[in-house]
The first five atom37 places (N, CA, C, CB, O) and aatype in JSON, in Angstrom:
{
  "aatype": [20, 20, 20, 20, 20, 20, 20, 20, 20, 20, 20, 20, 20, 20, 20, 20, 20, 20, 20, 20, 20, 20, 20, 20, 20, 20, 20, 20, 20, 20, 20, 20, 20, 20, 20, 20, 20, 20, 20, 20, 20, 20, 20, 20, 20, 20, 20, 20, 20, 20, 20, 20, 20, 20, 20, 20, 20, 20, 20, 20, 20, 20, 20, 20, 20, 20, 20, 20, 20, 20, 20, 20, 20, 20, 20, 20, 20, 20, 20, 20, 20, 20, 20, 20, 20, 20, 20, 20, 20, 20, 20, 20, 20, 20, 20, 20, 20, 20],
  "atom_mask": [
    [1, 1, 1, 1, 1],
    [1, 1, 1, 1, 1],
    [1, 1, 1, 1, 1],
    [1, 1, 1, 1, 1],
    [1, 1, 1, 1, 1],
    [1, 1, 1, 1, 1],
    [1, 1, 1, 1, 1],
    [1, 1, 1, 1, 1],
    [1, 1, 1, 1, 1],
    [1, 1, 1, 1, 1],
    [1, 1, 1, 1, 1],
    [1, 1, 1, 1, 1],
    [1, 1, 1, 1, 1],
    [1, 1, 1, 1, 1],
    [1, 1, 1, 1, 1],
    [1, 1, 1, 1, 1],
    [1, 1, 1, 1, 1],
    [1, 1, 1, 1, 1],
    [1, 1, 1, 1, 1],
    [1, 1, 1, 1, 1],
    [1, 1, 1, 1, 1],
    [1, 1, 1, 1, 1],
    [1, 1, 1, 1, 1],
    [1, 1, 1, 1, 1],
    [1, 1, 1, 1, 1],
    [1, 1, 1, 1, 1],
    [1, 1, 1, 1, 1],
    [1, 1, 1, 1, 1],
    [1, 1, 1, 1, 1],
    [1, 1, 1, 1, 1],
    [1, 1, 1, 1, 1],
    [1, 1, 1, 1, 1],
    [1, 1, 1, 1, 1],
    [1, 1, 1, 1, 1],
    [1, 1, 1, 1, 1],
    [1, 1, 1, 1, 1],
    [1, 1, 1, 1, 1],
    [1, 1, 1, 1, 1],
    [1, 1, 1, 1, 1],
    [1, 1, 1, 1, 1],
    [1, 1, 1, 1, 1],
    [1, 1, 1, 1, 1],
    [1, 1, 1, 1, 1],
    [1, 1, 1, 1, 1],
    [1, 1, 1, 1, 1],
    [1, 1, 1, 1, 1],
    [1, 1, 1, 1, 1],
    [1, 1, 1, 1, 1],
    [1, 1, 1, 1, 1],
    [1, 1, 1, 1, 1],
    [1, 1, 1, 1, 1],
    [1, 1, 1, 1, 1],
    [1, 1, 1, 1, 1],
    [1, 1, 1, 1, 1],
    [1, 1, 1, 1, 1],
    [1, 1, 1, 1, 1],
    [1, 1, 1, 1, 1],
    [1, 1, 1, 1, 1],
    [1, 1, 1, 1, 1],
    [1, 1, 1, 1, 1],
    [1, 1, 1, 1, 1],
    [1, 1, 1, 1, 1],
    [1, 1, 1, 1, 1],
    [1, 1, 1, 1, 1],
    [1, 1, 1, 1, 1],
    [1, 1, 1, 1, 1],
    [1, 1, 1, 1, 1],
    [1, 1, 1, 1, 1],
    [1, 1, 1, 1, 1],
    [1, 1, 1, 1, 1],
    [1, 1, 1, 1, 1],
    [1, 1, 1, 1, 1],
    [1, 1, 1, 1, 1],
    [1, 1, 1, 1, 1],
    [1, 1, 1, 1, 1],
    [1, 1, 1, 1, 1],
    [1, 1, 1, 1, 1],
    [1, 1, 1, 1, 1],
    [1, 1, 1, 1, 1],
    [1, 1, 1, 1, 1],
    [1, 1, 1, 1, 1],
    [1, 1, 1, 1, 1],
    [1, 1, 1, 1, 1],
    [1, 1, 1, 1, 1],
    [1, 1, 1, 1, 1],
    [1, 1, 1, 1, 1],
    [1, 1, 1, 1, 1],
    [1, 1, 1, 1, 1],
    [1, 1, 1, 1, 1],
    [1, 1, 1, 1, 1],
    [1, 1, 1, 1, 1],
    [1, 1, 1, 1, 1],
    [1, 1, 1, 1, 1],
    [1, 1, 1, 1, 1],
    [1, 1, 1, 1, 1],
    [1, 1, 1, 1, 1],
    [1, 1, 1, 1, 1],
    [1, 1, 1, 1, 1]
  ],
  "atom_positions": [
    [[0.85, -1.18, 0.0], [0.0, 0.0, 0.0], [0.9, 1.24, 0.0], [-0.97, 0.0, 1.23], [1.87, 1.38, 0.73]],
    [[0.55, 1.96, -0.72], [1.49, 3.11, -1.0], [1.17, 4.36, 0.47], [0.99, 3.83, -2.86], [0.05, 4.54, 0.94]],
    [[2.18, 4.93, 0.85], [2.38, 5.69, 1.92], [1.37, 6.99, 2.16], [3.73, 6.09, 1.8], [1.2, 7.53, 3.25]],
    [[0.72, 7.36, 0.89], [-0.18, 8.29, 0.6], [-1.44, 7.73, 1.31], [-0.29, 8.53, -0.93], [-2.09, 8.44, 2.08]],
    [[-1.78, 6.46, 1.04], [-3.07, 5.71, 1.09], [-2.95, 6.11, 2.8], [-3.12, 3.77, 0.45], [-3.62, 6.86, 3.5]],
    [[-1.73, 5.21, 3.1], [-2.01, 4.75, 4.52], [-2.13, 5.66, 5.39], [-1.12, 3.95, 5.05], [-2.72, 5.37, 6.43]],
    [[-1.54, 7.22, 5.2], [-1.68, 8.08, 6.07], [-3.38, 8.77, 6.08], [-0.48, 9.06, 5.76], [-3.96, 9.43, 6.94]],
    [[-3.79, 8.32, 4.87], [-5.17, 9.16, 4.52], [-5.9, 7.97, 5.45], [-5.77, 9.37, 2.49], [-6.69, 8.44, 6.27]],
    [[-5.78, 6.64, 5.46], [-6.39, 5.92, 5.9], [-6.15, 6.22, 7.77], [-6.0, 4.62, 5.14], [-7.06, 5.94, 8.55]],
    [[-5.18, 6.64, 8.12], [-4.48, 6.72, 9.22], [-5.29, 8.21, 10.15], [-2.74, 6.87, 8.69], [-5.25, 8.54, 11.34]],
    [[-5.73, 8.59, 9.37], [-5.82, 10.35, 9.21], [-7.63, 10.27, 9.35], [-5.03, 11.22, 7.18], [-8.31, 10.91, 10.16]],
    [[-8.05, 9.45, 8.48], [-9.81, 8.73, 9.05], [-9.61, 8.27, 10.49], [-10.47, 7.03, 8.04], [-10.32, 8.61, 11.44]],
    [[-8.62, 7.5, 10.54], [-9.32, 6.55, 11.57], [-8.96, 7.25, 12.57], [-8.93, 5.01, 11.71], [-9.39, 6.71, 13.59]],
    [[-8.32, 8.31, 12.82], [-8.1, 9.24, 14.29], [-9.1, 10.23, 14.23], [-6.54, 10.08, 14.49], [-9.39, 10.79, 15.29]],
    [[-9.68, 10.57, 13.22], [-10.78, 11.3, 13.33], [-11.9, 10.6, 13.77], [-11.04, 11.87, 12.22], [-12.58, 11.16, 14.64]],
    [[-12.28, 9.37, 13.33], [-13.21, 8.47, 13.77], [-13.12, 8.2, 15.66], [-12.86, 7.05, 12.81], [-13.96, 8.35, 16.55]],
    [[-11.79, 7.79, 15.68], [-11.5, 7.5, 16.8], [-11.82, 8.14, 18.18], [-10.5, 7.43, 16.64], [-12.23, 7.61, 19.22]],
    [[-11.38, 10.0, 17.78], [-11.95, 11.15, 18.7], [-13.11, 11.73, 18.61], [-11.28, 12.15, 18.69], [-13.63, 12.62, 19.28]],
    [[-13.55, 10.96, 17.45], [-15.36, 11.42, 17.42], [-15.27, 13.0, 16.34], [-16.18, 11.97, 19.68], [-14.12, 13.41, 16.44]],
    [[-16.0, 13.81, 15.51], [-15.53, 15.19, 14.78], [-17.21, 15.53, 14.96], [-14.64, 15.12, 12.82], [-17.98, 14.66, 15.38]],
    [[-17.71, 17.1, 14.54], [-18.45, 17.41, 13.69], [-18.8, 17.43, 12.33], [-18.45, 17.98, 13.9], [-17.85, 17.68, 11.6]],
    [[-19.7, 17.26, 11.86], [-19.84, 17.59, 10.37], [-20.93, 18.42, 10.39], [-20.06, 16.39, 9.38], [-21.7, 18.57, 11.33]],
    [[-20.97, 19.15, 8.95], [-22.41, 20.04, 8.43], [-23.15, 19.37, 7.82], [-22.32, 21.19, 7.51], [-22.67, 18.73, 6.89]],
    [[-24.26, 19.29, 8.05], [-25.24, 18.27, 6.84], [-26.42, 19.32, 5.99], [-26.41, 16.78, 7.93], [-27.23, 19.78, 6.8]],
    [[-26.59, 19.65, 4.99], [-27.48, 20.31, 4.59], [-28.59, 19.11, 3.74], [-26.77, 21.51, 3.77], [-28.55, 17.99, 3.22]],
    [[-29.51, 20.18, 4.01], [-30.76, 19.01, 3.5], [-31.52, 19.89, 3.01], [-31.65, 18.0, 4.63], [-31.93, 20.66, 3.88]],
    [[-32.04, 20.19, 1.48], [-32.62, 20.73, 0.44], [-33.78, 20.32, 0.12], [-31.98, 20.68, -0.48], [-33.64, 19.11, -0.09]],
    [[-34.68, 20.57, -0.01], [-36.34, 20.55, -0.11], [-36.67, 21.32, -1.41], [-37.17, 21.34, 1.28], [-36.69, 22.55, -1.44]],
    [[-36.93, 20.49, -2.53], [-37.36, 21.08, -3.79], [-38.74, 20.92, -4.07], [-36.65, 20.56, -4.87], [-39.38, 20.19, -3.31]],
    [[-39.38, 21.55, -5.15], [-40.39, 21.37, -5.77], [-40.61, 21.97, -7.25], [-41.21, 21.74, -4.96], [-39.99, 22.91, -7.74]],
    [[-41.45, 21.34, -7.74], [-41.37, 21.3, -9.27], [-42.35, 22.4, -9.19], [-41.76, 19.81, -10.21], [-43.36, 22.48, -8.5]],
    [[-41.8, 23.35, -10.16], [-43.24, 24.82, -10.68], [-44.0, 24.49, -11.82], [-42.57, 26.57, -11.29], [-43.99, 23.3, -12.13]],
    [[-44.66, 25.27, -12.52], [-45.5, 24.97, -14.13], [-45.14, 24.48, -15.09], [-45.88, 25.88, -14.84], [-45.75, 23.82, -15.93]],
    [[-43.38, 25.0, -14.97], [-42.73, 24.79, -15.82], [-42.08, 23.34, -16.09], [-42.04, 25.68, -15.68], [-41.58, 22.83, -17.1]],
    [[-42.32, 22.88, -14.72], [-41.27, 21.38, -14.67], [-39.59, 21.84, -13.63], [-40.67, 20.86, -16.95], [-38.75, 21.22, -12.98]],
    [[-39.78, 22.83, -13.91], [-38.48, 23.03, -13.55], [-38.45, 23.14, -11.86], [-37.93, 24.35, -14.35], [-39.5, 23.34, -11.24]],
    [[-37.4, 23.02, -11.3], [-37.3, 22.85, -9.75], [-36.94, 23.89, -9.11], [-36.44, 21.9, -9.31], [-36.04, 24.64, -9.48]],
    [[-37.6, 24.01, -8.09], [-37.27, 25.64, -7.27], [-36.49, 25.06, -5.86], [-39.12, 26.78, -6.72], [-36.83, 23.9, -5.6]],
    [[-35.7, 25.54, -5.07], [-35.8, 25.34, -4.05], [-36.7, 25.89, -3.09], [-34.94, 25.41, -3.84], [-36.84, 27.11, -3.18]],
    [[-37.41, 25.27, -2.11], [-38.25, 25.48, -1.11], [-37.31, 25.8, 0.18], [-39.2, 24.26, -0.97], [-37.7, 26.72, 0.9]],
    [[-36.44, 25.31, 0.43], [-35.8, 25.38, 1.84], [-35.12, 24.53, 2.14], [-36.51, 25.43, 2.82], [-35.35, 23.32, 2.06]],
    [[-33.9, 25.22, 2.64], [-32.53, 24.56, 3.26], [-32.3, 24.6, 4.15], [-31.52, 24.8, 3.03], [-31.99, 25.74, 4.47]],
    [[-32.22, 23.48, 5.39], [-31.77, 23.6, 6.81], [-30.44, 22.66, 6.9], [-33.01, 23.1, 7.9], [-30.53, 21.45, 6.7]],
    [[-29.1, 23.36, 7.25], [-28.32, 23.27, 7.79], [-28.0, 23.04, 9.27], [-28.06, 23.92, 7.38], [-28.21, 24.01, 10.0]],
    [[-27.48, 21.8, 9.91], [-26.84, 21.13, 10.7], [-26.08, 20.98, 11.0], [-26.85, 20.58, 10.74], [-25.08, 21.01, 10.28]],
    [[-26.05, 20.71, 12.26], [-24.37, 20.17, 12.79], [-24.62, 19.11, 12.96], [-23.56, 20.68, 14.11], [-25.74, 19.03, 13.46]],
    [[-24.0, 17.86, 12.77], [-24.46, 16.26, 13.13], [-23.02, 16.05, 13.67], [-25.04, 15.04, 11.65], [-21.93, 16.09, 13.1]],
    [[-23.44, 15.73, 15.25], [-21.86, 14.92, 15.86], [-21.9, 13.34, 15.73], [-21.57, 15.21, 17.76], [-22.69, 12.47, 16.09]],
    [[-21.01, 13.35, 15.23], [-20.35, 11.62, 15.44], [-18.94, 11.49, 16.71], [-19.48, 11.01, 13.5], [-17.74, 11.77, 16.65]],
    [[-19.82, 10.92, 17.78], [-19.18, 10.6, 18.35], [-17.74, 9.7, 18.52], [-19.87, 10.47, 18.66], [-17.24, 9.0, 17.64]],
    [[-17.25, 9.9, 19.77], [-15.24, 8.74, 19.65], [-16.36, 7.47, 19.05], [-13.79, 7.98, 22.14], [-17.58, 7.31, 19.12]],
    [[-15.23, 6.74, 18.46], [-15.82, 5.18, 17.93], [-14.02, 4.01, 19.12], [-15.69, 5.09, 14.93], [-12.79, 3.86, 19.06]],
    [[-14.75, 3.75, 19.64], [-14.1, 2.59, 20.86], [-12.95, 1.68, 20.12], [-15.5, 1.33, 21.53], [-11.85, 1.3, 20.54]],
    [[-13.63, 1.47, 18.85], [-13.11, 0.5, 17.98], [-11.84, 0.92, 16.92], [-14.31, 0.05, 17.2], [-10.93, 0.11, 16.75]],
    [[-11.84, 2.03, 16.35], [-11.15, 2.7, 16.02], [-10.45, 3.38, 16.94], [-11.62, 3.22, 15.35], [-9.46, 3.88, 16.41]],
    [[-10.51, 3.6, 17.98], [-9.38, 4.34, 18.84], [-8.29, 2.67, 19.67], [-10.52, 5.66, 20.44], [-7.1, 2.56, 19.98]],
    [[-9.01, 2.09, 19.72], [-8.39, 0.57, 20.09], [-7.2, 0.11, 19.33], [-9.47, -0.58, 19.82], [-6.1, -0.2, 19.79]],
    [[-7.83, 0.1, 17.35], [-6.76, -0.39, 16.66], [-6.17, 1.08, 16.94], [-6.98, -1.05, 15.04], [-5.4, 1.04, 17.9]],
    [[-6.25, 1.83, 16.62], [-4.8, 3.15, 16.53], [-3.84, 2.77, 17.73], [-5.41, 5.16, 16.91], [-2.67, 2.69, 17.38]],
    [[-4.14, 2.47, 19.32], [-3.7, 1.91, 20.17], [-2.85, 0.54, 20.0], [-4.64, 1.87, 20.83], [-1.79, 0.16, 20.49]],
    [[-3.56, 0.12, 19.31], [-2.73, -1.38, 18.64], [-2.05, -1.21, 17.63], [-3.58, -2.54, 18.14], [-1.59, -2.24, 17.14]],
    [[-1.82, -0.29, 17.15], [-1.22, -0.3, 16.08], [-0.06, 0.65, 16.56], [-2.1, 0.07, 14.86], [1.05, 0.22, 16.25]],
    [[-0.05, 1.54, 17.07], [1.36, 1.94, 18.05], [1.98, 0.72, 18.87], [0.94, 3.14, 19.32], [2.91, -0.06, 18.65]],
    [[1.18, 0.86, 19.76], [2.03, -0.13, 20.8], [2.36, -1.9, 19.85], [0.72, -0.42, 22.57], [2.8, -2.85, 20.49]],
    [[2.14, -1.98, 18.72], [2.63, -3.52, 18.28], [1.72, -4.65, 19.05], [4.37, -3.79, 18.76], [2.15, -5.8, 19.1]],
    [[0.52, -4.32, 19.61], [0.19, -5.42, 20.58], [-0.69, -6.5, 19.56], [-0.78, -4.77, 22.02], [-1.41, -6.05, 18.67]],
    [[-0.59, -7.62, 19.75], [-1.81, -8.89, 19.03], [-3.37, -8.42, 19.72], [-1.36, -11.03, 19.73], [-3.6, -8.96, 20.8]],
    [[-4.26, -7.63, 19.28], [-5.37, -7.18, 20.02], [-6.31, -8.75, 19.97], [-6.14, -5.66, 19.22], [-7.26, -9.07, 20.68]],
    [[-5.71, -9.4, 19.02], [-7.17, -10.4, 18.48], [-6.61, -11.49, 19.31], [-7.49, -10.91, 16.47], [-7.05, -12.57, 18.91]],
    [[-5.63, -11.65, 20.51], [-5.29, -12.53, 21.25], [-6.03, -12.59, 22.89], [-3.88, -12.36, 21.16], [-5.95, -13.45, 23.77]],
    [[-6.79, -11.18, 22.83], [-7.34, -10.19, 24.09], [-8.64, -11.26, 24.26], [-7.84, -8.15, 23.61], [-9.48, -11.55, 23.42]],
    [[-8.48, -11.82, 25.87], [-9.46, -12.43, 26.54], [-10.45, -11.25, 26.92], [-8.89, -13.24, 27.74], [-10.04, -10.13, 27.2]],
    [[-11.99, -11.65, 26.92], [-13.05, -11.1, 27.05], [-12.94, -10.02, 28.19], [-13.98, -12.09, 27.21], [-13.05, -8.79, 28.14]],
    [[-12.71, -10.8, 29.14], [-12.29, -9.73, 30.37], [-11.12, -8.49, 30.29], [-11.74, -10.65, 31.55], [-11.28, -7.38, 30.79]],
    [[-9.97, -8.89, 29.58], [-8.73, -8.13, 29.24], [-9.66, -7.08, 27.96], [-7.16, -9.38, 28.56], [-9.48, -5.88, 28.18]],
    [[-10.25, -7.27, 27.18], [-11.08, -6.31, 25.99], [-12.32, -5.38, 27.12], [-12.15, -7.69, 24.46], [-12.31, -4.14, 27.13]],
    [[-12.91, -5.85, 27.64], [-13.71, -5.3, 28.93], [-13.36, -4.24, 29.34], [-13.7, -6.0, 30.04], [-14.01, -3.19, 29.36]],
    [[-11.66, -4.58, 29.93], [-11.04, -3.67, 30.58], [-10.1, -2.35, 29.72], [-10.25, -4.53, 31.43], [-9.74, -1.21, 29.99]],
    [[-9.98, -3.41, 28.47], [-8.97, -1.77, 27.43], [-10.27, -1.24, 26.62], [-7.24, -2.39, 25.73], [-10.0, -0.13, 26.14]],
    [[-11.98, -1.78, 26.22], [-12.72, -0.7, 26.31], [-12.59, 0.71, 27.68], [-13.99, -1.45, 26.3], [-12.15, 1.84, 27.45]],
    [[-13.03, 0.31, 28.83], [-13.33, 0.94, 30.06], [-12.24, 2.12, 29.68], [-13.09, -0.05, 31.58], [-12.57, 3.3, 29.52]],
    [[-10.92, 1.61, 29.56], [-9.75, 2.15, 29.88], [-10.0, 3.27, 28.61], [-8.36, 1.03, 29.9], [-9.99, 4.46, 28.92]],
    [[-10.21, 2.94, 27.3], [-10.81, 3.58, 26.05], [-11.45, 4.79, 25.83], [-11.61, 2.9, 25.65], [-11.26, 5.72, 25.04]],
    [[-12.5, 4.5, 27.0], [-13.7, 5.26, 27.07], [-12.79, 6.13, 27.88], [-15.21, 4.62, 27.7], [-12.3, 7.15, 27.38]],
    [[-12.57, 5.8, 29.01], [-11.78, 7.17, 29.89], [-10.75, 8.42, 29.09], [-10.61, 6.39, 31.09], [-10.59, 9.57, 29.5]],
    [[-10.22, 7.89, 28.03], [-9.5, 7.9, 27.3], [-9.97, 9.18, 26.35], [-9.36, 6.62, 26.86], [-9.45, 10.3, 26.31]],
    [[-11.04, 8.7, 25.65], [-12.0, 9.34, 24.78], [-12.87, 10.82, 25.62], [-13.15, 8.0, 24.33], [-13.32, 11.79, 25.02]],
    [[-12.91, 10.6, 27.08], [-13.9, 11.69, 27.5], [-12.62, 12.41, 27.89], [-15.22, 11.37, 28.75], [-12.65, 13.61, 27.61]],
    [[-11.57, 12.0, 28.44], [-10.54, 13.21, 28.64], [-10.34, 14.35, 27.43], [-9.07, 12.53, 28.88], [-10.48, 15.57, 27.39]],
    [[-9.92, 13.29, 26.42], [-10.21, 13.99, 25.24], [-10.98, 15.33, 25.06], [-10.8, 13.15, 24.57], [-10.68, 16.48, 24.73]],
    [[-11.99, 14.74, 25.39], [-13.94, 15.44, 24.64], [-14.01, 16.77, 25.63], [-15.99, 13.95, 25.17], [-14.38, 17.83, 25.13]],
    [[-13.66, 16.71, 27.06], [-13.45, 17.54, 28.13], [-12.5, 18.57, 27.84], [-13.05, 16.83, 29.23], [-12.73, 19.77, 28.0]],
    [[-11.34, 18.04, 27.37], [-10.17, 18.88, 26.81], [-10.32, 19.69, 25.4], [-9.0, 17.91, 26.62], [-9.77, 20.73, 25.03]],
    [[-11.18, 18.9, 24.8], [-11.52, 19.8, 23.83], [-12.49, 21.14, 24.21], [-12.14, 18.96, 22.85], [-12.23, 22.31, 23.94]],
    [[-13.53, 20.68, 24.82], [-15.09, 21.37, 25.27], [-14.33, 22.87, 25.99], [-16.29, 20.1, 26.82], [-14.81, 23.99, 25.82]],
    [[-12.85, 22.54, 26.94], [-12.36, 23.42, 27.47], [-11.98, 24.77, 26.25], [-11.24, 22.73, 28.25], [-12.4, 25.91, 26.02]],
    [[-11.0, 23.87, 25.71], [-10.37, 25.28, 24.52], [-11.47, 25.79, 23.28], [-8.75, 24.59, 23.43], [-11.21, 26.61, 22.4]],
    [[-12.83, 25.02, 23.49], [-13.35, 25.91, 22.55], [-14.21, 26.98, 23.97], [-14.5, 24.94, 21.12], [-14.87, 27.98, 23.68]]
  ]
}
């Protein structure tokens, strides 16, 4: 895989990982006499996607070199928990500087 890919791929999955905003717009048309389409109205959004557990896990595994798919139920239990703590320090630290 070429080095371009993997950082773009690398570059998703930490965004996924800490959760981002996005804008969503959603457009409401209707057809006039003519056939032709008018817009009626546009409402613009913020839609949060929250940290994803799963994606912040492999980024974790994928630094530290660890076999994640060797992780007993209880040991995965505990590096979610640990995850989550992980993720709200984050979310807190962010919430602060904006």
């Amino acid at each position: 895989m070429e080095e371009k890919t993997k950082k773009k791929i690398e570059k998703a999955l930490i965004k996924r990982a800490v959760g981002y905003d996005a804008e969503e717009t959603i457009e409401e048309f209707s057809s006039d006499e003519n056939g032709e389409q008018r817009l009626l109205k546009r409402k613009v959004t913020t839609k949060n996607f929250p940290p994803d557990v799963q994606a912040a896990k492999l980024l974790l595994d994928m630094d530290e070199g660890e076999d994640f798919l060797s992780l007993s139920d209880d040991e995965l239990e505990n590096e979610r928990k640990r995850l989550y703590k992980i993720l709200e320090d984050i979310k807190k630290d962010d919430r602060k500087k904006n």
